[in-house]
C-alpha positions as CSV (number, residue, x, y, z in Angstrom):
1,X,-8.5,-44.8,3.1
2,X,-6.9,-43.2,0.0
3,X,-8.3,-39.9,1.0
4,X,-6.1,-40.4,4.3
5,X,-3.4,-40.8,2.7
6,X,-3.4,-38.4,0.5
7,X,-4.3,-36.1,3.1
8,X,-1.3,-37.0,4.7
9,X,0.8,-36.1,2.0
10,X,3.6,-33.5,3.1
11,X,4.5,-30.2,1.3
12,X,7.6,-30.4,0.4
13,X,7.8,-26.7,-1.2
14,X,6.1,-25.4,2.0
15,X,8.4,-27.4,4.1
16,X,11.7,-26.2,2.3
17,X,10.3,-22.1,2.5
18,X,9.6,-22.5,6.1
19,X,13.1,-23.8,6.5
20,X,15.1,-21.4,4.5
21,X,13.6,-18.8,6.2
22,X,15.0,-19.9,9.3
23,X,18.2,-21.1,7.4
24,X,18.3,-17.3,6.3
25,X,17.5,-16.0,9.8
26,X,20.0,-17.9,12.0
27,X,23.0,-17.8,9.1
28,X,22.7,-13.4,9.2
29,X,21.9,-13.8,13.0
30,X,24.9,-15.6,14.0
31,X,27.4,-14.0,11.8
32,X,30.2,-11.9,13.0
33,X,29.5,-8.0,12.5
34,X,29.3,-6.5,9.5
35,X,31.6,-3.1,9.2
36,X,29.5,0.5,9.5
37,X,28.2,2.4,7.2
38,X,30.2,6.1,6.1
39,X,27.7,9.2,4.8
40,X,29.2,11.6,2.2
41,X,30.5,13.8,5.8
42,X,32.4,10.7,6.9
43,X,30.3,9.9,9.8
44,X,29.9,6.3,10.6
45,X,27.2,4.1,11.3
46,X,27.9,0.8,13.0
47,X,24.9,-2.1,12.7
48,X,24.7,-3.4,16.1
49,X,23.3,-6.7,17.1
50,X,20.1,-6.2,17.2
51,X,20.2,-4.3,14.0
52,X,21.7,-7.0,12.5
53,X,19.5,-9.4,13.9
54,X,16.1,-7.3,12.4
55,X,17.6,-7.7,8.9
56,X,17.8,-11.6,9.7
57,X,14.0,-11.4,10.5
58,X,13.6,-8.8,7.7
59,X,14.8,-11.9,5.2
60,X,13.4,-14.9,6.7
61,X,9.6,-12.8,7.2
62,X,9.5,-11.7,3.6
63,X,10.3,-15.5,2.4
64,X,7.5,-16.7,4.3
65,X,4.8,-13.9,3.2
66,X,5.7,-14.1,-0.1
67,X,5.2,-17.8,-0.5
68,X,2.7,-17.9,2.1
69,X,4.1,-20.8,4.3
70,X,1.8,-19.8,6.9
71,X,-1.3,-17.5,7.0
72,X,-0.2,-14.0,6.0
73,X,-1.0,-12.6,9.6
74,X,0.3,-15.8,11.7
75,X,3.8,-14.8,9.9
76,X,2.9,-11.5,11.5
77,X,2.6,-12.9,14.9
78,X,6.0,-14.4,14.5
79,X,7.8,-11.1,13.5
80,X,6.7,-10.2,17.1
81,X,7.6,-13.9,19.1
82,X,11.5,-13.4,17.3
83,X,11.8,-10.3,18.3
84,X,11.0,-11.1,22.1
85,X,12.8,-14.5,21.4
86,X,16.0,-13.3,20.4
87,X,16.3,-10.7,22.4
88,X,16.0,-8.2,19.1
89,X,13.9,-5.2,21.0
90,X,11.7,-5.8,24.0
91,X,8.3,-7.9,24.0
92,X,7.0,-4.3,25.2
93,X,8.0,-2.6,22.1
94,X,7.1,-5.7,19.2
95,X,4.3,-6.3,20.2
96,X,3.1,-2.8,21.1
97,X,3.1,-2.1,17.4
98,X,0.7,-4.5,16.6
99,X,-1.8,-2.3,17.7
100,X,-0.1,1.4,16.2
101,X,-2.4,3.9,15.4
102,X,-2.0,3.3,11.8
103,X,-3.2,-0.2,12.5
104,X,-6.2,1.2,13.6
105,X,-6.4,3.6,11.0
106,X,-6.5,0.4,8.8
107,X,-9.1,-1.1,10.9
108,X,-11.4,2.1,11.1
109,X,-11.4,1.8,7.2
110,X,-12.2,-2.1,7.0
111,X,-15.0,-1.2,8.9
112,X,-16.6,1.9,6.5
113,X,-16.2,-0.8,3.8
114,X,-18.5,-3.2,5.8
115,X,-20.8,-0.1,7.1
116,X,-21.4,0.4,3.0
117,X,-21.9,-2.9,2.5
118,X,-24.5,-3.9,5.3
119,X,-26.2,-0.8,4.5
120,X,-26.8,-1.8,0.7
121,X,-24.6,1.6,-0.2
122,X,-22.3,-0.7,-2.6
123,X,-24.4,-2.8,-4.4
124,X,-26.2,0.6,-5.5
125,X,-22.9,2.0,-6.6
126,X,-22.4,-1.1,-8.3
127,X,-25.2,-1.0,-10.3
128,X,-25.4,2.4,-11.3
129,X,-21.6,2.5,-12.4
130,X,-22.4,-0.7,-14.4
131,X,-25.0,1.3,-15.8
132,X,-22.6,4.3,-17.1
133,X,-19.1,1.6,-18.5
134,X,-21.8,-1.0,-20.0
135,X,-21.5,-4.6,-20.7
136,X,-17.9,-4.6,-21.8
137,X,-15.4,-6.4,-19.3
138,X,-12.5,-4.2,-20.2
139,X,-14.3,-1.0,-20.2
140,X,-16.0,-2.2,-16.8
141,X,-12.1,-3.3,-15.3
142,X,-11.0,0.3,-16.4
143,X,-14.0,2.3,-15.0
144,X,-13.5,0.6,-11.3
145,X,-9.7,1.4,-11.6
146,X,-10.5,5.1,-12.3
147,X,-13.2,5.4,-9.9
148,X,-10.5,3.8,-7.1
149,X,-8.1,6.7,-8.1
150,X,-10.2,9.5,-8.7
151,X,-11.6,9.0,-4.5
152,X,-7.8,8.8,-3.6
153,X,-8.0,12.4,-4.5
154,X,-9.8,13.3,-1.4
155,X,-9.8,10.4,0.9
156,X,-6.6,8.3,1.9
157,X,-5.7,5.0,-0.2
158,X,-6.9,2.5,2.7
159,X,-10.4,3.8,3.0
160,X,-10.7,4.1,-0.3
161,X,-9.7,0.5,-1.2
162,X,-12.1,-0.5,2.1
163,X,-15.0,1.1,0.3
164,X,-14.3,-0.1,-3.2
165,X,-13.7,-3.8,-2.1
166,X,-17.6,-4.9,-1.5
167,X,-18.2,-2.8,-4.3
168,X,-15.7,-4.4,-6.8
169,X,-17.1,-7.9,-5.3
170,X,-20.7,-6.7,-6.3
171,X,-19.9,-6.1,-9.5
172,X,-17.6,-9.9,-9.6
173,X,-20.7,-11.6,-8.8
174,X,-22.5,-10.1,-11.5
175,X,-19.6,-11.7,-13.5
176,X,-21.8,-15.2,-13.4
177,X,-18.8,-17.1,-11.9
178,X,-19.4,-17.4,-8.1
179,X,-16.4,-17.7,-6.4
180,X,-14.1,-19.2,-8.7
181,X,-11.0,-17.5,-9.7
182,X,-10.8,-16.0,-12.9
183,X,-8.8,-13.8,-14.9
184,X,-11.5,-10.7,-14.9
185,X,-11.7,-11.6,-11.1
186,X,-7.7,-11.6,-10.8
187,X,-7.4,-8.1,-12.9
188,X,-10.2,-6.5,-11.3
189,X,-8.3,-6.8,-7.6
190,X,-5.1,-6.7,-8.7
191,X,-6.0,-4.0,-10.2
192,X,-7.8,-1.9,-7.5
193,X,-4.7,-2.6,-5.4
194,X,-1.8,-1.1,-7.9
195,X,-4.8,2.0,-8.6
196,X,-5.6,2.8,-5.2
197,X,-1.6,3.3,-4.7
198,X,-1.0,5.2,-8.0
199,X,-3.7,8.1,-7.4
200,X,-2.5,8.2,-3.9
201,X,0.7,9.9,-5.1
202,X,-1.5,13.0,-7.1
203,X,-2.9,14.5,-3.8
204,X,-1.7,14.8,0.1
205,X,-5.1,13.8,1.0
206,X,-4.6,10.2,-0.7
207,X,-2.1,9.4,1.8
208,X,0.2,10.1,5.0
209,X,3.6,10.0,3.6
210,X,2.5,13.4,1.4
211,X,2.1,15.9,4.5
212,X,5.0,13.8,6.6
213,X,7.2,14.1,3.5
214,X,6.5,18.0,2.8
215,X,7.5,18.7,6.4
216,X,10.7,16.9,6.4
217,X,11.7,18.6,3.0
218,X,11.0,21.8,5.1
219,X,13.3,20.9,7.7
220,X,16.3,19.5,5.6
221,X,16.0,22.3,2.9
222,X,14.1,25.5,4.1
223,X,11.8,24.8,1.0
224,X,7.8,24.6,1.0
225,X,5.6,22.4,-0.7
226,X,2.5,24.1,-1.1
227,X,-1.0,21.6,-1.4
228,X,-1.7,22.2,-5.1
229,X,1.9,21.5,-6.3
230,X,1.3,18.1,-5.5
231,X,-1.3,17.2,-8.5
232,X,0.9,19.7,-10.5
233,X,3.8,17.1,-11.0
234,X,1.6,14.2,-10.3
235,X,-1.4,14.1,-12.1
236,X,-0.2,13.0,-15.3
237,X,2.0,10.4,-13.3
238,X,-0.5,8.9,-11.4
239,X,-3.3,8.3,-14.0
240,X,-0.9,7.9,-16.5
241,X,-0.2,4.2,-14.5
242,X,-3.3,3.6,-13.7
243,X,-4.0,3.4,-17.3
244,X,-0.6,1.4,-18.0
245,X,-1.9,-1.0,-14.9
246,X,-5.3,-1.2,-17.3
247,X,-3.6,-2.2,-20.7
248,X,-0.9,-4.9,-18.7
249,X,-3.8,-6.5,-16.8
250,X,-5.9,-6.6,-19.8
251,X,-3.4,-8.3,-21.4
252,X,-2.1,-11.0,-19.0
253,X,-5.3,-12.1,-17.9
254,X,-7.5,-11.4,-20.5
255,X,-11.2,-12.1,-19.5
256,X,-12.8,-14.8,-20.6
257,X,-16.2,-12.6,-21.1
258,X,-15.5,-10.0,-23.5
259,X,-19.1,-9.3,-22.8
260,X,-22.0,-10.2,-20.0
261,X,-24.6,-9.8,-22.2
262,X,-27.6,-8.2,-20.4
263,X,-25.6,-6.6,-17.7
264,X,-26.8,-3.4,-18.1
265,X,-30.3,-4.1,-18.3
266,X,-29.8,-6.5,-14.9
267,X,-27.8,-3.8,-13.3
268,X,-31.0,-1.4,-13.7
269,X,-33.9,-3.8,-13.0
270,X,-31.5,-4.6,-9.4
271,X,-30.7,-1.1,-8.7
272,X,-34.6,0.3,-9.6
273,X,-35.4,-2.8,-7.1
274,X,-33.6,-1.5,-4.1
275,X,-36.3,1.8,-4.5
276,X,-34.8,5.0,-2.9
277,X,-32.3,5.2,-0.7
278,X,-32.4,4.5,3.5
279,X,-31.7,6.2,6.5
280,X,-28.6,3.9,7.1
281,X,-27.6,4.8,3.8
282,X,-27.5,8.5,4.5
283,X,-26.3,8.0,7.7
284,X,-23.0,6.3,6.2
285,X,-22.8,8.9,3.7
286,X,-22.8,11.4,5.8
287,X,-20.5,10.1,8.7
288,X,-17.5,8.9,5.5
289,X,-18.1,12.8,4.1
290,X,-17.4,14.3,7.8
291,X,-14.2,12.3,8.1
292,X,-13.0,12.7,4.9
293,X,-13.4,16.6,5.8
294,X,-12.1,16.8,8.9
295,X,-9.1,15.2,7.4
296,X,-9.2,17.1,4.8
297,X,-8.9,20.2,6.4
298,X,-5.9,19.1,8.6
299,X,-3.9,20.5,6.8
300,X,-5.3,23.9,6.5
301,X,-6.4,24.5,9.8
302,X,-3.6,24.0,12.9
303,X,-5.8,23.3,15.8
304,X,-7.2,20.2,13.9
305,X,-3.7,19.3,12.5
306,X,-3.4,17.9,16.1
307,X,-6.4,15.5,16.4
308,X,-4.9,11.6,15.3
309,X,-6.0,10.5,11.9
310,X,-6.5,7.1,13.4
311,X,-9.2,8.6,16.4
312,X,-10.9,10.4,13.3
313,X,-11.2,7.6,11.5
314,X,-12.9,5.6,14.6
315,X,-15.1,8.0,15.5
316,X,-17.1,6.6,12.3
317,X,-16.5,3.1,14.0
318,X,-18.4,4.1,16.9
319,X,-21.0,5.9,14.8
320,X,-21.8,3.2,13.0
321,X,-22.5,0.9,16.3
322,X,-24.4,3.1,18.2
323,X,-26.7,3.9,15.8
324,X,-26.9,0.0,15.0
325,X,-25.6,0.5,11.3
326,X,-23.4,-2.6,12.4
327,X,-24.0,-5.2,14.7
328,X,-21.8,-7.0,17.5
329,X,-22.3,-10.0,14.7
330,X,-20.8,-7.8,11.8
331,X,-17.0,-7.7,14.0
332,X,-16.7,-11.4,12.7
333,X,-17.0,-10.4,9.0
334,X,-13.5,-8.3,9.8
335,X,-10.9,-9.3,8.2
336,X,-8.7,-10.8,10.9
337,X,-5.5,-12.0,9.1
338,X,-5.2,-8.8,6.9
339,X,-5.4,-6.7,10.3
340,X,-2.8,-9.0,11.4
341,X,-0.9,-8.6,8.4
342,X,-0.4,-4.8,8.5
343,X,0.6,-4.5,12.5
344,X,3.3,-7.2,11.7
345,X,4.2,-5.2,8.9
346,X,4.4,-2.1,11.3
347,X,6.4,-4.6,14.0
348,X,9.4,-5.1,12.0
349,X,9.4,-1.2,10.0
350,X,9.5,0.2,13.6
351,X,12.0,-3.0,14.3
352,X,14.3,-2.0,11.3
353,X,13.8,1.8,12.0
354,X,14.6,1.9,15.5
355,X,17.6,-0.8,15.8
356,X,19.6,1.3,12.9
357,X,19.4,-2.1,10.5
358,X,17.2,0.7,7.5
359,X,19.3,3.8,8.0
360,X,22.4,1.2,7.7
361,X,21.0,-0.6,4.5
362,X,20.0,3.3,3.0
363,X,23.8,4.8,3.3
364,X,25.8,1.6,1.9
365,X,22.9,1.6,-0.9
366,X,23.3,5.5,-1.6
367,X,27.1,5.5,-1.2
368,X,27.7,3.1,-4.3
369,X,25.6,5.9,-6.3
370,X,27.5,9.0,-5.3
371,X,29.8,9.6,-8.2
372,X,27.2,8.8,-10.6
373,X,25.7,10.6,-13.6
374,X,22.9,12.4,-11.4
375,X,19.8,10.6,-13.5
376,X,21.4,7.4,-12.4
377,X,21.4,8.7,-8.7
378,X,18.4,9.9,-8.4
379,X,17.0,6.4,-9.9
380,X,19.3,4.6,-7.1
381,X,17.1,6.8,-4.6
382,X,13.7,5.3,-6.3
383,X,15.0,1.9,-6.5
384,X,15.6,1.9,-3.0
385,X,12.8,3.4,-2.0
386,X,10.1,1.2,-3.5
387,X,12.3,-1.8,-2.0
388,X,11.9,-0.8,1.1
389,X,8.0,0.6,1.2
390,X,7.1,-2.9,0.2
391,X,8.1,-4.1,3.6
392,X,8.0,-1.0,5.6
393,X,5.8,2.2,6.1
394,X,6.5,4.4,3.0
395,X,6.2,7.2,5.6
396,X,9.5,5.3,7.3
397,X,11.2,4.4,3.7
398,X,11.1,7.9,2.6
399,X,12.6,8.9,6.3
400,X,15.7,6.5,6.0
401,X,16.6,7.6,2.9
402,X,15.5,11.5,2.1
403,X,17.9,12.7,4.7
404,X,20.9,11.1,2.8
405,X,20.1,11.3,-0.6
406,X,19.5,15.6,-0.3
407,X,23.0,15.3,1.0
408,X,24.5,13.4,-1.7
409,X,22.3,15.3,-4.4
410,X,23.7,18.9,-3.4
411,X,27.4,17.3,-4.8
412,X,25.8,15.6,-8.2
413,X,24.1,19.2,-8.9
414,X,20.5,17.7,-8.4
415,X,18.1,19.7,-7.3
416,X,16.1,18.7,-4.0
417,X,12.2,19.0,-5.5
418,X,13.7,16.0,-7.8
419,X,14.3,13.9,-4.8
420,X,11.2,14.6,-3.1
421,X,8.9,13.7,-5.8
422,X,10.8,10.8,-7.1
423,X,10.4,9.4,-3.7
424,X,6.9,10.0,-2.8
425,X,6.0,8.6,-6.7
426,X,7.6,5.1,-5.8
427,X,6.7,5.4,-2.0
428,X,3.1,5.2,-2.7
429,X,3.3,2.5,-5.4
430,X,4.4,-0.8,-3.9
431,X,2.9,-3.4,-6.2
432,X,5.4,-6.3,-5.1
433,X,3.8,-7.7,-1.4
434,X,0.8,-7.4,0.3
435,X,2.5,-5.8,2.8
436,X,3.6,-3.0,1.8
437,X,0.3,-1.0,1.4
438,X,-3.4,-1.9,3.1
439,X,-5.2,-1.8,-0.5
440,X,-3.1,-4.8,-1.6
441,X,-3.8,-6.7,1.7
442,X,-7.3,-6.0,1.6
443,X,-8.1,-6.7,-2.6
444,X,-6.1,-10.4,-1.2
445,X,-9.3,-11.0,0.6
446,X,-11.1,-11.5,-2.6
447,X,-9.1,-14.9,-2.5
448,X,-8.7,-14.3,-6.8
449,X,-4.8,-14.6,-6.8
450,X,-2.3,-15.8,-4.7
451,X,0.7,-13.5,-3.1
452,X,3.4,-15.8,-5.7
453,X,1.0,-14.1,-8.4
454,X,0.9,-10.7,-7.0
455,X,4.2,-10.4,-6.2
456,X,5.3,-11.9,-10.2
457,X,3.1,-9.1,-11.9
458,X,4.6,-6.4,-9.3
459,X,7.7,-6.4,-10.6
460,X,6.9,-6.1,-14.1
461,X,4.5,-3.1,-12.6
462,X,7.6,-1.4,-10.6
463,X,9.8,-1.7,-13.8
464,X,7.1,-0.1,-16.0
465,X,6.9,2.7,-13.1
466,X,10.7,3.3,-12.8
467,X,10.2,3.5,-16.6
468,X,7.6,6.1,-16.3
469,X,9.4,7.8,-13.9
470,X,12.6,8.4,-15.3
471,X,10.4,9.6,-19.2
472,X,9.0,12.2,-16.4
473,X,11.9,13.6,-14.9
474,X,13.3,13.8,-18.2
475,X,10.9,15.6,-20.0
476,X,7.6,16.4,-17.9
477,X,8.5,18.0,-14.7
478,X,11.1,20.6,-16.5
479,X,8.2,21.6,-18.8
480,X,6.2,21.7,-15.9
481,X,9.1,24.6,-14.7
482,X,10.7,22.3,-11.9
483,X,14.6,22.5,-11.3
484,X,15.8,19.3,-12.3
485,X,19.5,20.6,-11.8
486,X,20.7,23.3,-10.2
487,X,22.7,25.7,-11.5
């Protein structure tokens, strides 16, 4: 009878989130308009209805993810129901984006991570990296977080973190805890999420936004990127974090092992168990290294420049159940509410995007900055730019706001290769909500830490990148011979 009642209990914090959110949403929603926003030229902007209206679903969305008043990807489903509800774009359009190709990019990656882990692939990673860092938790937390940057070299962010998930969850097991949370298990995903993001910036492979970025700086400035100028200015950057994102995590949640004593020794006797590798092994192998070269090579060859990353990135679906790597039982082990997560995330970016509400919210931002010392500007342009890539697509944050702040730099003297980098190193580095990149979503499956705790330690992360950042543009990428100013 007391467990009834205790049962019956109601949470009040839960209860007074899910209201402000809609407190949020129907105060913006129903006020009178707000005035439009004027670029440097004098051209205005006006924020219609509905584009006020997606900022009211913006706010009351992002209250509910981050305190999870609701399962991350049935706050998802409501982006969609608001929209159609109130008449903010048509049932057609939000919920068409639920199933965007880069959704199914997303998915198409989930599933490589589950073709390595059904085909024993991870656990013989696992063991043999634990055989090369040793019995040492720290060194073990830092070798996983270089290994998850070093593949973001050559393979995009979301199938690397879907590959290195089972892995990382091998090597927790070995941890002796089971399932409980702990403060190795709460670095060790935390972690992979933030690294996955910061080697995503060093190469175009590791991510979308790097070719889509290029060719918009092409078409605003006449200038070209070329491939290798991309690790040129953001090497250094990108493992320089990582191993910032190593020393904070070590130090907030410092593990209570500072050793598993006979890890290496288990990690052999395991790994010499599972004898030599199998056909479905291979197979997987083989099928990841085709896609990661057809990709690869997108951007050097034009006829395949053409062919959808997504449809690529399926093909090794398909592979994988016709050739009975996978089974028809294996599409339960899929991680439902993170799939969900990501198209509601790509509901209310397209939402934002295509009402007006995020070129609106870039201009008034910008504008303030505009007769500012021109380090203080081009900060303003990465503060607003990892705001926004933690709700939206960082393809669609650096969209809003490139086109605006090359306008407003060519007045401040800055030169436009300053603007371009500084927005793809904070567009690919959202460590604030599990929406704003797939390898946060998916290290959340691990169930170690909550979104209140994620979201606590990403804003200590983003002030130690803007740090980073502005010690870079300072004094690295001048050395390195680019224009910071122009003359």
């Amino acid at each position: 009878m007391a467990d009834q009642i205790e049962n019956k209990k109601v949470d009040w914090k839960r209860v007074f989130f899910i209201l402000l959110g809609l407190t949020l949403f129907a105060i913006v929603y129903y006020m009178p308009s707000w005035p439009d926003a004027v670029d440097p030229t004098g051209k205005a902007f006006p924020l219609t209805r509905q584009g006020k209206a997606s900022l009211a679903l913006f706010l009351m969305a992002g209250i509910w993810w981050v305190f999870e008043v609701l399962p991350i990807g049935v706050t998802s489903i409501a982006i969609g129901v608001m929209q159609a509800l109130f008449f903010i774009r048509s049932p057609k359009d939000a919920f068409r984006d639920f199933m965007d190709p880069s959704v199914m990019f997303i998915f198409g990656s989930v599933v490589i991570g589950l073709a390595f882990t059904r085909s024993g692939l991870t656990r013989r990673l696992a063991y043999r990296m634990l055989g090369i860092v040793g019995e040492n938790t720290r060194m073990i937390l830092l070798g996983c977080l270089l290994v998850t940057a070093g593949l973001t070299l050559f393979m995009a962010h979301t199938a690397v973190a879907a590959t290195i998930f089972p892995l990382l969850l091998a090597i927790y097991d070995l941890y002796g805890e089971g399932d409980r949370q702990t403060n190795f298990g709460k670095s060790l995903f935390i972690g992979m999420a933030y690294a996955a993001g910061a080697g995503s910036i060093i190469s175009m492979l590791g991510a979308a936004r790097g070719p889509a970025a290029v060719g918009m700086f092409k078409e605003f400035t006449g200038g070209d990127v070329g491939f290798f100028d991309f690790p040129r200015y953001m090497f250094i950057i990108g493992f320089g974090v990582v191993i910032m994102i190593w020393l904070y995590l070590s130090i907030v949640y410092k593990p209570e092992k500072k050793h598993i004593v006979g890890l290496r020794k288990k990690a052999k006797a395991l790994s010499d168990a599972m004898g030599p590798i199998t056909k479905n092994e291979v197979f997987v192998i083989v099928c990841v290294i085709l896609v990661v070269m057809i990709m690869g090579l997108q951007s050097f060859i034009p006829a395949l420049s053409k062919l959808d990353r997504a449809a690529i990135m399926l093909v090794s679906t398909l592979l994988f159940f016709l050739f009975r790597v996978l089974t028809v039982k294996d599409l339960e082990e899929i991680p439902w509410n993170i799939i969900l997560l990501f198209s509601g995330a790509m509901s209310i970016g397209f939402c934002l995007w295509q009402t007006g509400a995020a070129q609106w919210l870039a201009i008034n931002w910008l504008i303030m900055f505009q007769k500012a010392h021109w380090l203080v500007f081009v900060l303003s342009i990465a503060v607003f730019v990892l705001l926004m890539t933690n709700f939206i697509m960082n393809v669609a944050a650096i969209a809003i706001a490139l086109p605006v702040s090359l306008v407003i730099a060519k007045y401040l003297g800055v030169s436009p290769e300053v603007i371009l980098y500084t927005s793809l190193v904070v567009a690919g580095q959202p460590f604030v909500l599990l929406i704003g990149a797939a390898p946060n979503a998916i290290a959340y499956e691990s169930k170690q830490f909550s979104t209140g705790e994620f979201f606590k330690h990403g804003i200590v992360m983003s002030l130690v990148l803007l740090g980073v950042l502005t010690v870079v543009i300072l004094t690295l990428w001048p050395l390195l011979g680019m224009p910071i100013t122009l003359k």
